[in-house]
C-alpha positions as CSV (number, residue, x, y, z in Angstrom):
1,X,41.1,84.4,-95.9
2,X,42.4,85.2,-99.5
3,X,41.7,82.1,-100.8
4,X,45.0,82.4,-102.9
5,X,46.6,79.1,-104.3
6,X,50.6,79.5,-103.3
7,X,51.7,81.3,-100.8
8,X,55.0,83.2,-101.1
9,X,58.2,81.9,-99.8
10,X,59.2,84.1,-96.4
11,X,62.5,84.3,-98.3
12,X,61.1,86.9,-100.5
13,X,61.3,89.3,-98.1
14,X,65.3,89.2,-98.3
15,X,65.4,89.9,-102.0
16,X,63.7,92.6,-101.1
17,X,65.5,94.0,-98.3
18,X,68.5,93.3,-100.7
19,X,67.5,96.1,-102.8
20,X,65.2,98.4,-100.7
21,X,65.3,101.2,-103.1
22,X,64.2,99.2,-105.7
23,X,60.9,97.4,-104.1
24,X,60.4,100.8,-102.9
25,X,60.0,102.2,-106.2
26,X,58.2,99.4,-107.6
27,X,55.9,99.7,-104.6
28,X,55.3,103.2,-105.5
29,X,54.7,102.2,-108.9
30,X,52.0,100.0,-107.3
31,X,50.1,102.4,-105.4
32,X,49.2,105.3,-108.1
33,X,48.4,102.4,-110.7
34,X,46.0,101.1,-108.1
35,X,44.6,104.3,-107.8
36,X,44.3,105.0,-111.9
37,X,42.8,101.6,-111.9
38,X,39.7,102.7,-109.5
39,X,39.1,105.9,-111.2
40,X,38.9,104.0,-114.3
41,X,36.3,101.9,-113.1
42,X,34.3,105.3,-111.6
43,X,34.5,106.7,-115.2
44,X,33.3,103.6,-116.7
45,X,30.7,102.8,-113.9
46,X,29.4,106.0,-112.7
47,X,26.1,105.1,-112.7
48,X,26.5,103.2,-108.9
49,X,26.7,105.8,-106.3
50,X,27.7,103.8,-103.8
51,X,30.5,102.5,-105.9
52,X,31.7,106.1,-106.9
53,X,32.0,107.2,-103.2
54,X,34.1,103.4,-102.1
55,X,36.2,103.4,-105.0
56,X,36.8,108.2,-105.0
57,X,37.9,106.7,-101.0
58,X,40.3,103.7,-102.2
59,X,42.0,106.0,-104.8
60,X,42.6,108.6,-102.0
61,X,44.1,106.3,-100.1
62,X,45.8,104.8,-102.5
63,X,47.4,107.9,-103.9
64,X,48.0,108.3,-100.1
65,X,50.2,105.2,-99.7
66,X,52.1,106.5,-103.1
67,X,53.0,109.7,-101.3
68,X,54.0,108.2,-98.0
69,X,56.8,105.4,-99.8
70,X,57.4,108.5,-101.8
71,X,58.4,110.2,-98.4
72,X,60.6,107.3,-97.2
73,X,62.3,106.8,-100.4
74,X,63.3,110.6,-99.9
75,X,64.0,110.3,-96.4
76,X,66.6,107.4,-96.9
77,X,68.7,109.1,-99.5
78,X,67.2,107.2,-102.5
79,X,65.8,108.1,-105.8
80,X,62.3,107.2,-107.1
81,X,63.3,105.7,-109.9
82,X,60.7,105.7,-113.8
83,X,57.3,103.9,-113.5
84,X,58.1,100.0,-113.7
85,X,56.7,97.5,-116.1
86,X,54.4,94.6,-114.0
87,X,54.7,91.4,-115.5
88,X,52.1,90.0,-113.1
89,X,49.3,92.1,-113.8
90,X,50.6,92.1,-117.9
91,X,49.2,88.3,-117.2
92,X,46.1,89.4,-115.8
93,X,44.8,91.4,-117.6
94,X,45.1,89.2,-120.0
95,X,42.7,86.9,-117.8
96,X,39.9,89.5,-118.1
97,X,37.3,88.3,-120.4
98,X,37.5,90.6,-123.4
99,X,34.1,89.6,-125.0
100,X,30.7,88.8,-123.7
101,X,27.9,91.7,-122.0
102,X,29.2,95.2,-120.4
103,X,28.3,93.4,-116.8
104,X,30.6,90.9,-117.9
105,X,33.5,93.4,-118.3
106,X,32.9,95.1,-115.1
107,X,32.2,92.2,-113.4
108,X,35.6,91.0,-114.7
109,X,37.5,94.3,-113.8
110,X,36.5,94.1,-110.1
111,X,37.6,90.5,-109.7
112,X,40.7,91.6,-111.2
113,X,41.5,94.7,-108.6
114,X,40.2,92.0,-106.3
115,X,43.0,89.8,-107.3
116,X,45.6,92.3,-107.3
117,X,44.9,93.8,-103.9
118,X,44.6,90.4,-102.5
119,X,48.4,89.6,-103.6
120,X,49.6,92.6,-102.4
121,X,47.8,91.9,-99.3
122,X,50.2,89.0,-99.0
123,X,53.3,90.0,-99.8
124,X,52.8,93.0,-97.6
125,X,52.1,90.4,-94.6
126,X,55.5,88.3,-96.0
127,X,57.4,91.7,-95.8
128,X,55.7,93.1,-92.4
129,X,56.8,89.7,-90.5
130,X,60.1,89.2,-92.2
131,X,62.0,92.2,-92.4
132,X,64.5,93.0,-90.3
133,X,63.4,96.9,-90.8
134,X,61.2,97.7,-87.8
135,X,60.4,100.6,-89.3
136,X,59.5,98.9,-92.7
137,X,58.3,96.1,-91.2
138,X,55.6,98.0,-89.2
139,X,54.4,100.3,-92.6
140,X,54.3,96.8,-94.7
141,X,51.6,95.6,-91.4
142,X,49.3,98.9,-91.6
143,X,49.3,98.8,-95.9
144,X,48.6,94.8,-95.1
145,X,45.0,95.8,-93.5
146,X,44.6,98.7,-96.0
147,X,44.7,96.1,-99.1
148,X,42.6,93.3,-97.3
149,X,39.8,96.2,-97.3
150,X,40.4,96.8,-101.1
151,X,40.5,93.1,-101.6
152,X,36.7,92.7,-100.4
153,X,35.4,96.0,-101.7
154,X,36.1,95.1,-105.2
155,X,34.8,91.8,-104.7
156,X,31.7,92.8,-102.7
157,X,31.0,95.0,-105.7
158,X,31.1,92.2,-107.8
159,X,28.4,89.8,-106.0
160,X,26.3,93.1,-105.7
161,X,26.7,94.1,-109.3
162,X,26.0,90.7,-110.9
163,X,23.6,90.2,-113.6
164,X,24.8,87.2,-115.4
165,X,28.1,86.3,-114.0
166,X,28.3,83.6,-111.5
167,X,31.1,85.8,-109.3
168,X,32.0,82.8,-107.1
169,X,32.9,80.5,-110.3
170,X,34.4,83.2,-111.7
171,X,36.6,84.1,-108.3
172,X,37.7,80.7,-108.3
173,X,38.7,80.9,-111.8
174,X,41.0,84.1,-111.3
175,X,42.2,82.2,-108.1
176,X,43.2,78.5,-110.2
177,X,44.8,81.2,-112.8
178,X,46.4,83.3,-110.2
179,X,47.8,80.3,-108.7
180,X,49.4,79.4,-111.9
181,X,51.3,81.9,-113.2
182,X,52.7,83.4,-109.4
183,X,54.9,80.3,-109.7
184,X,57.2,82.0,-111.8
185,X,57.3,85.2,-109.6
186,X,58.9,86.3,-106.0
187,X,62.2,86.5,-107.3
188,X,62.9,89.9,-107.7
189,X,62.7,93.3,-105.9
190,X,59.3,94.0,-107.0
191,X,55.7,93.7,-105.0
192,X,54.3,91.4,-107.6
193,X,58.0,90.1,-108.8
């Protein structure tokens, strides 16, 4: 459904339960930089209505899902640690076309949130069906649908906003590119890592 290149290894998911405080606080981390990132592209792109109300929903709930590990990090005893540094999305961004027509740019920007929720998306499903956490395991499911929502809003927006950018060539660009450079990743305590 995601169309993403490599998979990651179930195995993952005990890095992460090796260090629950830690992917907790990167996954916090996660959530309220997924919601800047959809207020940033209301303030740039206020001029689509329909847009402004989908993307005011997804930071809610976003900002939502930051709250709520915020309330399990407290109720296990742990601390939420200072905002951490994503590596993964450093490379992305670096993906987004820099030059080129205003469309192109928020054309680009979509398909990156795209790609971003549709990661997340997996390694939710990788923790929901691999951790031994019931508890966990059961949050990581629910957030799983929430991000395979966000994962076709921002792309949806991107066919519907088009003016020059063939979104399908480009998708499969940010998915060849995507596939690429995860290689190097699920090998720490971190969502993206």
């Amino acid at each position: 459904m995601l169309g993403l290149k490599l998979l990651t290894d179930p195995r993952w998911a005990n890095i992460a339960e090796g260090n629950l405080e830690e992917i907790l606080t990167d996954h916090a981390w996660c959530e309220q930089k997924a919601a800047s990132n959809a207020i940033t592209l209301i303030t740039q792109n206020s001029e689509h209505m329909d847009l402004v109300e989908s993307l005011t929903a997804i930071a809610l709930e976003e900002m939502e899902h930051f709250k709520q590990v915020v309330e399990i990090i407290k109720k296990r005893g742990y601390t939420l640690g200072r905002e951490r540094k994503d590596d993964y999305v450093g490379k992305l961004v670096k993906f987004n076309k820099k030059d080129g027509s205003r469309n192109d740019a928020f054309i680009d920007r979509l398909l990156f949130a795209a790609m971003i929720e549709a990661r997340s998306c997996e390694r939710f499903r990788v923790l929901s069906l691999n951790l031994k956490d019931k508890e966990l395991a059961k949050f990581y499911h629910d957030l799983m649908v929430s991000e395979a929502n966000h994962y076709t809003t921002f792309l949806n927006f991107a066919r519907k906003y088009t003016i020059d950018v063939d979104v399908e060539k480009r998708w499969k660009e940010w998915l060849e590119f995507e596939g690429k450079i995860i290689q190097s990743y699920g090998v720490s305590e971190a969502i993206h890592g």
